[in-house]
Backbone as CSV, one residue per row, in Angstrom:
resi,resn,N_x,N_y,N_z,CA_x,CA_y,CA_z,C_x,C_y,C_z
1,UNK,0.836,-1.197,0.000,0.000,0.000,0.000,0.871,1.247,0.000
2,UNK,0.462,2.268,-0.867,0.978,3.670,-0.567,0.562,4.651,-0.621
3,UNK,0.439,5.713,-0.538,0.128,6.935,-0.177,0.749,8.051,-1.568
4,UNK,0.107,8.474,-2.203,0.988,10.134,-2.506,0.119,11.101,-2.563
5,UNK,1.271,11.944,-2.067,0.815,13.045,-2.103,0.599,13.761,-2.750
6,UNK,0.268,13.961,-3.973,-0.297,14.832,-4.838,-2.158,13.753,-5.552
7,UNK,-1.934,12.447,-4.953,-3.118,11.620,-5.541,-4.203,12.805,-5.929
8,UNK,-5.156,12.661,-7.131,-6.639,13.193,-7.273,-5.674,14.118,-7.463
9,UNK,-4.863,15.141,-8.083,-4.288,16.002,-8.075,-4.150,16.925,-9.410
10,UNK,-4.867,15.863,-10.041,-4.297,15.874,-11.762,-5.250,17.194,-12.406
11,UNK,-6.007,16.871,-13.309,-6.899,17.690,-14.022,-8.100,17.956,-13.105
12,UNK,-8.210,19.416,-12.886,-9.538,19.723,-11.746,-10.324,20.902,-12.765
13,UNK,-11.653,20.669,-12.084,-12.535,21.994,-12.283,-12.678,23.126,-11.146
14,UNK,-12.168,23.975,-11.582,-11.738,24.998,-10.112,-13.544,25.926,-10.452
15,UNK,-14.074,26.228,-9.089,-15.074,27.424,-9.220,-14.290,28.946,-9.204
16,UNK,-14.976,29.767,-10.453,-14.114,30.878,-10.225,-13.710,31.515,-9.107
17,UNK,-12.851,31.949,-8.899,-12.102,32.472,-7.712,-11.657,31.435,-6.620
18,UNK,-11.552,30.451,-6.911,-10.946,29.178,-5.926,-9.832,29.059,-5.986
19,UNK,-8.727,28.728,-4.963,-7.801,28.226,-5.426,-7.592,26.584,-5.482
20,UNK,-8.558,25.995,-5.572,-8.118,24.615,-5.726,-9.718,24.004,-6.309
21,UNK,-9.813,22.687,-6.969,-11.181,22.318,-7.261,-11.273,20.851,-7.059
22,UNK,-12.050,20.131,-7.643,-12.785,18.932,-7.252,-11.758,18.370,-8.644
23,UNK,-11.015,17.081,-8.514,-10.271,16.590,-9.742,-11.388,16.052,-10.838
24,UNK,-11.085,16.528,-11.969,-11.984,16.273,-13.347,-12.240,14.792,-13.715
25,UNK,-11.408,14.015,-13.000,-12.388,12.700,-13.431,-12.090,11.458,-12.153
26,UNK,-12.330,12.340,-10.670,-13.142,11.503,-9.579,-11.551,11.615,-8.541
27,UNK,-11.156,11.323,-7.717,-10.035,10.792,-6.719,-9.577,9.662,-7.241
28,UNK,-8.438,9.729,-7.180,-7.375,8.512,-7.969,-5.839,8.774,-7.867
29,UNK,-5.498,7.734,-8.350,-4.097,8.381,-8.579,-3.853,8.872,-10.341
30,UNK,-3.712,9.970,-10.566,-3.195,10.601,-11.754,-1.946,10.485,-12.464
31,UNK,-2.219,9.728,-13.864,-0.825,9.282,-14.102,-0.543,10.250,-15.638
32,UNK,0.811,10.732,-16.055,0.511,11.530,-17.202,1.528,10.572,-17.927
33,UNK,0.965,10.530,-19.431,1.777,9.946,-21.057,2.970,10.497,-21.315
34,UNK,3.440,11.959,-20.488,4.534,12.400,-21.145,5.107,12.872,-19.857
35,UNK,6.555,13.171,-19.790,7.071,13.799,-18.554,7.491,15.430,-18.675
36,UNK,6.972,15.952,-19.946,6.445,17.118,-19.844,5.111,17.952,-19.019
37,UNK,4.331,16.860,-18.630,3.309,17.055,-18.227,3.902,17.030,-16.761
38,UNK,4.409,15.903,-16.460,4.535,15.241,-15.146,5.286,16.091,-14.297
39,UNK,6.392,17.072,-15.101,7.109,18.320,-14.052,6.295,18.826,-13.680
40,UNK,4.768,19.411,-14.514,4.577,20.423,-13.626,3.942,20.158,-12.256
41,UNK,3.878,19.027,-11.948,3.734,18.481,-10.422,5.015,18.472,-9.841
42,UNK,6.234,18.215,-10.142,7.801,18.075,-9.301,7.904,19.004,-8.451
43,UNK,8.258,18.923,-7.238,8.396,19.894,-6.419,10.340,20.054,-6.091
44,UNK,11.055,21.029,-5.908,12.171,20.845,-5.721,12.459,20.643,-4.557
45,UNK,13.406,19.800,-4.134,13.779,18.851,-2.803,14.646,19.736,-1.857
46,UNK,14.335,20.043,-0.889,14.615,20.893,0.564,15.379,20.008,1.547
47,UNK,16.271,19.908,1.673,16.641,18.948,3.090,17.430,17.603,2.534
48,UNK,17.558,16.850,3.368,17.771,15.274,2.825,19.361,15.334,2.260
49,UNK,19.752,14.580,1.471,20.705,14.726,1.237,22.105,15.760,0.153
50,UNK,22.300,16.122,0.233,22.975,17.313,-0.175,23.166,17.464,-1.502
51,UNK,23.480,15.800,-2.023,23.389,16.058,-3.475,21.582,15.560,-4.068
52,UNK,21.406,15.781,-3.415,19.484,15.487,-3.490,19.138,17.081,-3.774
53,UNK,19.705,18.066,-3.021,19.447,19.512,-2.633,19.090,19.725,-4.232
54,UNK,17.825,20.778,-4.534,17.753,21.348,-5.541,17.243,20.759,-7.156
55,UNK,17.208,19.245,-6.678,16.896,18.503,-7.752,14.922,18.146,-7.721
56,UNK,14.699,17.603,-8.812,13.235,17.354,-8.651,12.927,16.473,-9.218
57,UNK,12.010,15.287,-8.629,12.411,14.222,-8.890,10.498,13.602,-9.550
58,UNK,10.833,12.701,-10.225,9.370,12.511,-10.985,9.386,10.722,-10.653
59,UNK,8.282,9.925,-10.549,8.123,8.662,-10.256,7.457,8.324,-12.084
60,UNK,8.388,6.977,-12.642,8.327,6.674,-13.828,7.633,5.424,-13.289
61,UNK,6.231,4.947,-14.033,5.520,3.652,-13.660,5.253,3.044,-14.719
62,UNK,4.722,2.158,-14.874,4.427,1.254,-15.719,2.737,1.235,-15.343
63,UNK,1.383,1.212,-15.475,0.530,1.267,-15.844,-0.526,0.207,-16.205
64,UNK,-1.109,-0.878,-15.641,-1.672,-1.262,-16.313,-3.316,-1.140,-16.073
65,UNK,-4.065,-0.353,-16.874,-5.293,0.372,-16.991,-6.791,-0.674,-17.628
66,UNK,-5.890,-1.727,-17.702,-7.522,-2.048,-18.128,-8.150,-1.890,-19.212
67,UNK,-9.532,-2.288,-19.370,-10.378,-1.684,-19.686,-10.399,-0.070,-19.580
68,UNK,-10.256,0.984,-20.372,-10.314,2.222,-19.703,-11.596,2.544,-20.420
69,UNK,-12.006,3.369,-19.383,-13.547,4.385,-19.761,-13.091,5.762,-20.709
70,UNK,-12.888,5.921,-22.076,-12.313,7.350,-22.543,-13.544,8.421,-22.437
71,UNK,-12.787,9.304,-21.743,-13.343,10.793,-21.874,-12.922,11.829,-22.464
72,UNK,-13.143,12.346,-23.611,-12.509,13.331,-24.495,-13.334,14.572,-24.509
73,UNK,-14.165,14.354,-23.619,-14.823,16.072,-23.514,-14.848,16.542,-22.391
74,UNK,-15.630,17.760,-22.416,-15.995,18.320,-21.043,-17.018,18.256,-20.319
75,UNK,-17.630,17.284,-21.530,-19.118,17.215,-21.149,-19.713,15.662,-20.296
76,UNK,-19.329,15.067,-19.436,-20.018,14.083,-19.055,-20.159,14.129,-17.520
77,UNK,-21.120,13.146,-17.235,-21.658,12.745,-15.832,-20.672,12.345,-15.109
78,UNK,-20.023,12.967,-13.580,-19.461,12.451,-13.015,-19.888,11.319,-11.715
79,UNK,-21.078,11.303,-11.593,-21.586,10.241,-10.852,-21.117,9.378,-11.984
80,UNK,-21.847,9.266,-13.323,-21.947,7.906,-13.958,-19.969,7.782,-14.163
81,UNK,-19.702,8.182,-14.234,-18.003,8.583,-14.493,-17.762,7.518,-13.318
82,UNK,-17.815,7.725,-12.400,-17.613,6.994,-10.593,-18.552,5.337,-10.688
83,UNK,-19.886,5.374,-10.803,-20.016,4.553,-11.401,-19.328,3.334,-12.668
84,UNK,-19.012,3.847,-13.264,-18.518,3.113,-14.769,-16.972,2.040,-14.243
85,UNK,-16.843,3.126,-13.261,-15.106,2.739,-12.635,-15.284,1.853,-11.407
86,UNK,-15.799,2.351,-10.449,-16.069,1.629,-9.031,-17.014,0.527,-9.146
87,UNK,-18.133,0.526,-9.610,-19.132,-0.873,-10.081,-19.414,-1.621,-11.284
88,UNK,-18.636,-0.604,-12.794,-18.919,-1.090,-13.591,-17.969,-2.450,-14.495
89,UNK,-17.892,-1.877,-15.724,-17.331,-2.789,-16.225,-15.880,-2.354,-16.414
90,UNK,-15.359,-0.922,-15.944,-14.277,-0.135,-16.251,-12.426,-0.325,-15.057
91,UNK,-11.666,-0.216,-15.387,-10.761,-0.516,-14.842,-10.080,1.375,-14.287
92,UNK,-10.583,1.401,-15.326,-9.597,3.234,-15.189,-10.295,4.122,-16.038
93,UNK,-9.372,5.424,-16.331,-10.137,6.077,-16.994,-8.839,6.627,-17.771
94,UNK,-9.318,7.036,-19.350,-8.236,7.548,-19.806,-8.630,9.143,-20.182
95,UNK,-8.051,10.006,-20.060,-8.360,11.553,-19.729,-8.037,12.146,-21.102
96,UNK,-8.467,11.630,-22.193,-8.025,12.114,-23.877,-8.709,13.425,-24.130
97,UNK,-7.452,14.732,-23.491,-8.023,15.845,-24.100,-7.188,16.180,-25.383
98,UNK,-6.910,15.712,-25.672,-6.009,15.709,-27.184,-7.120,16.323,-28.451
99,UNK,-7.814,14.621,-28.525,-8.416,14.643,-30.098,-9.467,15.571,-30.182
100,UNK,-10.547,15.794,-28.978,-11.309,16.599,-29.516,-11.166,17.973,-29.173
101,UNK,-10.364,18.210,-27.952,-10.462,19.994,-27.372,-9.472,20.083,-28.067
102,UNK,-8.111,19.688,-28.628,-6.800,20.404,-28.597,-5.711,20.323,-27.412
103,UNK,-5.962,19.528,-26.609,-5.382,19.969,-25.095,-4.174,19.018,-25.942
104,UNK,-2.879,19.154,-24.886,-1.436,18.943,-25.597,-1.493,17.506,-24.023
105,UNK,-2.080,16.934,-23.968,-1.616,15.993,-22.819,-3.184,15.190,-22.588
106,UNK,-2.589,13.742,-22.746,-3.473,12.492,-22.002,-3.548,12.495,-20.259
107,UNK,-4.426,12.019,-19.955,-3.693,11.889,-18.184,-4.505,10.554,-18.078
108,UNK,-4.219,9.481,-17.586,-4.749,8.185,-17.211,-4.766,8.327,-15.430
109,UNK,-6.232,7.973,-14.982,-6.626,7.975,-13.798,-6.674,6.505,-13.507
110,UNK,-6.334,5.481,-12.303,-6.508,4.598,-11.406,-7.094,4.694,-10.050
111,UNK,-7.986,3.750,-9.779,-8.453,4.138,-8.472,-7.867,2.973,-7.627
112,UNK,-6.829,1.530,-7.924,-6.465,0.749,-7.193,-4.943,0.492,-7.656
113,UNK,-4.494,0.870,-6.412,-3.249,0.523,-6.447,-2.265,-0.311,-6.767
114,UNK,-2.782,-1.807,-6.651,-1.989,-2.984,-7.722,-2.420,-2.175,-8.923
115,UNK,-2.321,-1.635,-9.805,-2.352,-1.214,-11.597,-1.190,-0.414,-11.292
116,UNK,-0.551,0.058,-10.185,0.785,0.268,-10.747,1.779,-0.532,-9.968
């Protein structure tokens, strides 16, 4: 079992003037296709060991998703979204804002920890 800290962290819908929102496709762990994406979560390392100092460090996984539920819009049910994953026939979810908005990044969501 593990813990991170940034889990559900990934793609959110913020209400205007918020600084933080509800993650766009449910609590999970958020995994991104490219490690362009994945810096902009890296935080730079404070403390610890000296040649650690200043560096920022990214976790490379391997993935295995299942069945994924694709979502390529902005437009769907997030109950049935939670549904599809937690009771249905779905393993994960794959976050394809590519083909139809333009967005420059996939993000693949897991909600159980053996898939990585």
């Amino acid at each position: 079992n593990f813990r991170l800290k940034l889990a559900g962290t990934g793609a959110t819908w913020k209400t205007p003037g918020m600084e933080s929102g509800q993650p766009l496709y449910g609590y999970g762990v958020y995994l991104a296709e490219r490690s362009t994406k994945a810096d902009e979560y890296a935080e730079e390392i404070h403390g610890g060991l000296k040649s650690d100092e200043g560096c920022h460090t990214m976790l490379v996984c391997r993935v295995v998703g299942g069945l994924c539920r694709v979502v390529d819009t902005n437009e769907f049910d997030a109950d049935d979204l939670r549904r599809d994953i937690l009771d249905g026939p779905y393993h994960s979810v794959l976050g394809d804002r590519v083909v139809k908005l333009g967005k420059p990044y996939r993000e693949v969501v897991v909600h159980d920890n053996n898939q990585i």
